[in-house]
C-alpha positions as CSV (number, residue, x, y, z in Angstrom):
1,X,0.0,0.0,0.0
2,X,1.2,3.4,-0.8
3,X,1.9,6.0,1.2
4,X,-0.3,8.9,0.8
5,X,0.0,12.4,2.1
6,X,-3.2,14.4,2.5
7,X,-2.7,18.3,1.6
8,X,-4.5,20.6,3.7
9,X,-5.3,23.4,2.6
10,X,-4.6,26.6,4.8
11,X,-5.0,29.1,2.2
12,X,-8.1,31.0,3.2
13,X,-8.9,32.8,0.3
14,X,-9.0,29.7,-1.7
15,X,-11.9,28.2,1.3
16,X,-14.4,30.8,0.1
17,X,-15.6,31.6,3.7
18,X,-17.6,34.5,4.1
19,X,-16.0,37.1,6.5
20,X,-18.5,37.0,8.7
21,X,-18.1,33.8,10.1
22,X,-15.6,34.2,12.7
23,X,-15.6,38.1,12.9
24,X,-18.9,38.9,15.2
25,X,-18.0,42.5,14.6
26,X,-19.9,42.2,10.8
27,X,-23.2,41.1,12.9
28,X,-24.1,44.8,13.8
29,X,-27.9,44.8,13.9
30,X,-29.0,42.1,15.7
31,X,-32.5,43.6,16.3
32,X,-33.2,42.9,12.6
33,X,-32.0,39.3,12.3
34,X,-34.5,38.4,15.7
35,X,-37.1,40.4,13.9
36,X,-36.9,38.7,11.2
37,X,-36.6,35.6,12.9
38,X,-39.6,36.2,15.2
39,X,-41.7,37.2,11.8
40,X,-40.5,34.4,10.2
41,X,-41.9,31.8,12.9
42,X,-45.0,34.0,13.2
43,X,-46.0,33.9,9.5
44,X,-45.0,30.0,9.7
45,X,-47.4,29.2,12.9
46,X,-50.4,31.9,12.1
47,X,-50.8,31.4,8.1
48,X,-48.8,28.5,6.6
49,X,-49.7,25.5,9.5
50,X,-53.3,26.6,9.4
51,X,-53.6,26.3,5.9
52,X,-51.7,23.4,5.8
53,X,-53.7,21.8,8.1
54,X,-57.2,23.0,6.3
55,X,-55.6,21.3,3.5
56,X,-55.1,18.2,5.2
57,X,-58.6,18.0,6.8
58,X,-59.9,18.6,3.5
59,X,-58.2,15.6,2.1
60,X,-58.7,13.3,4.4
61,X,-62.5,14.3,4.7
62,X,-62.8,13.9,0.8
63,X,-60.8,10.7,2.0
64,X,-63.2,9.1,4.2
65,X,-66.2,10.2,2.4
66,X,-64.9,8.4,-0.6
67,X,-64.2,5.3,2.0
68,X,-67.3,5.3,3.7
69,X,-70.3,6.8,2.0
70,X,-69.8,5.8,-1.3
71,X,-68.4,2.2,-0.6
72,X,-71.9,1.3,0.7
73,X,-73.1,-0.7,-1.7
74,X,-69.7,-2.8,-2.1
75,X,-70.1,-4.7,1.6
76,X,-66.4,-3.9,2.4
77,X,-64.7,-4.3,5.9
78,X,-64.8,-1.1,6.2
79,X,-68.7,0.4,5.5
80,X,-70.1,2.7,7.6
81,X,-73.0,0.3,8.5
82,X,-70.2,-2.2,9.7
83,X,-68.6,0.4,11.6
84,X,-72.0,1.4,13.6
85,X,-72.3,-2.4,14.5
86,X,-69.1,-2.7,15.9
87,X,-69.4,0.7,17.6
88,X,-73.0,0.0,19.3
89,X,-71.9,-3.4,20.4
90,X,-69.2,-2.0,22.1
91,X,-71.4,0.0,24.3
92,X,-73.4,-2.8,24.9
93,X,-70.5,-4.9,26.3
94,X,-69.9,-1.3,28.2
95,X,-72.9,-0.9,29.6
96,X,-73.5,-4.5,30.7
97,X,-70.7,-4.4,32.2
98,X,-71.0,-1.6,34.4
99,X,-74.2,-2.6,35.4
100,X,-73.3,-5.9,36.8
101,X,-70.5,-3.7,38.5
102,X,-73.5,-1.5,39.9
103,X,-75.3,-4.5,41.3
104,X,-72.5,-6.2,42.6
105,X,-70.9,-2.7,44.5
106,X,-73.9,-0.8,45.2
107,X,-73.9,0.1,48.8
108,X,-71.8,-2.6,50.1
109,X,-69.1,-1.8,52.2
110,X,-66.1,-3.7,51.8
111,X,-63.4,-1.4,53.0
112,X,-62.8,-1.5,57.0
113,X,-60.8,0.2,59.4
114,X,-57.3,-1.2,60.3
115,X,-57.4,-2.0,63.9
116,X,-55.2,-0.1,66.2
117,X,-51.8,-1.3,66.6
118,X,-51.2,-2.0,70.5
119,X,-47.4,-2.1,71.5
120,X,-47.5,-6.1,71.9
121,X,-48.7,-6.7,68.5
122,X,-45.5,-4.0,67.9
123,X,-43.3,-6.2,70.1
124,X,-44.9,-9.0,68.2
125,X,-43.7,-8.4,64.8
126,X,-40.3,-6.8,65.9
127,X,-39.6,-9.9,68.4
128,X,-38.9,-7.7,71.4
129,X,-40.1,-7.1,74.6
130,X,-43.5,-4.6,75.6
131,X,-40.8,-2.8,77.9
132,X,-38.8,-2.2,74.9
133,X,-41.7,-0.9,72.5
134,X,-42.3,1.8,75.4
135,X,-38.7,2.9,75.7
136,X,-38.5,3.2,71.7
137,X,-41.6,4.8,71.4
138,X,-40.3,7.7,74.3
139,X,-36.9,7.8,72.7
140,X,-36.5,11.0,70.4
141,X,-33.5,10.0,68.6
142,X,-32.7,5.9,68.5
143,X,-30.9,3.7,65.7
144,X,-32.1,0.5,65.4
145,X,-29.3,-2.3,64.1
146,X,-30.8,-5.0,61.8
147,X,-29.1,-8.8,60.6
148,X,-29.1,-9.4,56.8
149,X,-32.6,-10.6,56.9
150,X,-33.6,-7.4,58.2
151,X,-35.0,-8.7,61.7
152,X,-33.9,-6.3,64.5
153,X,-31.1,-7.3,66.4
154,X,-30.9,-4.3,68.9
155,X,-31.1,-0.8,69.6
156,X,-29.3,2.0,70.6
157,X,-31.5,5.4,72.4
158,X,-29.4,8.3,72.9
């Protein structure tokens, strides 16, 4: 494989870079080039998307219509009488259900009140003594020391 040296070229009037490019001093009026800008995006949201988007709703409305009302007669997949069948047994299968779920709920209470935890059932599920529940529970600053299967080993109230 030959050796090839790539020649880069430094001259700058040979790059054919406007002057303006590194020299911020040519960008005098900036006031003009936001203007501009801000017109620019205000002529592109407030007349150009709206008639874009007029144009598009007309197209697809002359779309479906095409699809839909005039594709009657042809018993496609897609007619409009197939899609008003689909669409009202829907909210059949809707309404069924939430009426089942109407009779099934209505009025009946199924939520209840915890009860209160006492400091045995505490001492219970931490597997320490009442006496210790009562001197953790009047302890304003503690650290508790736990084993790797996070059961509490013991604690420390300073």
């Amino acid at each position: 494989m030959k050796n090839e040296q790539t020649h880069l070229n430094t001259d700058q009037q040979s790059l054919d870079i406007p002057q303006y490019i590194d020299r911020p001093e040519y960008v005098k009026n900036k006031l003009a080039g936001f203007s501009l800008q801000i017109l620019g995006w205000t002529l592109w949201m407030w007349l150009i998307m709206p008639l874009f988007t007029i144009f598009l709703w007309w197209f697809e409305g002359q779309n479906i219509y095409k699809q839909l009302f005039l594709s009657i007669n042809n018993n496609g997949r897609y007619s409009l009488y197939m899609l008003a069948g689909c669409i009202t047994i829907l909210i059949l299968f809707l309404l069924v259900w939430a009426s089942y779920n109407w009779i099934r709920f209505y009025n009946v209470q199924r939520r209840t009140f915890p009860e209160p935890a006492t400091e045995a059932k505490i001492a219970q599920s931490f597997n320490v003594s009442t006496q210790d529940i009562h001197i953790m529970k009047n302890t304003k600053n503690m650290t508790l020391h736990f084993d790797d299967h996070g059961n509490l080993v013991r604690y420390q109230s300073d």
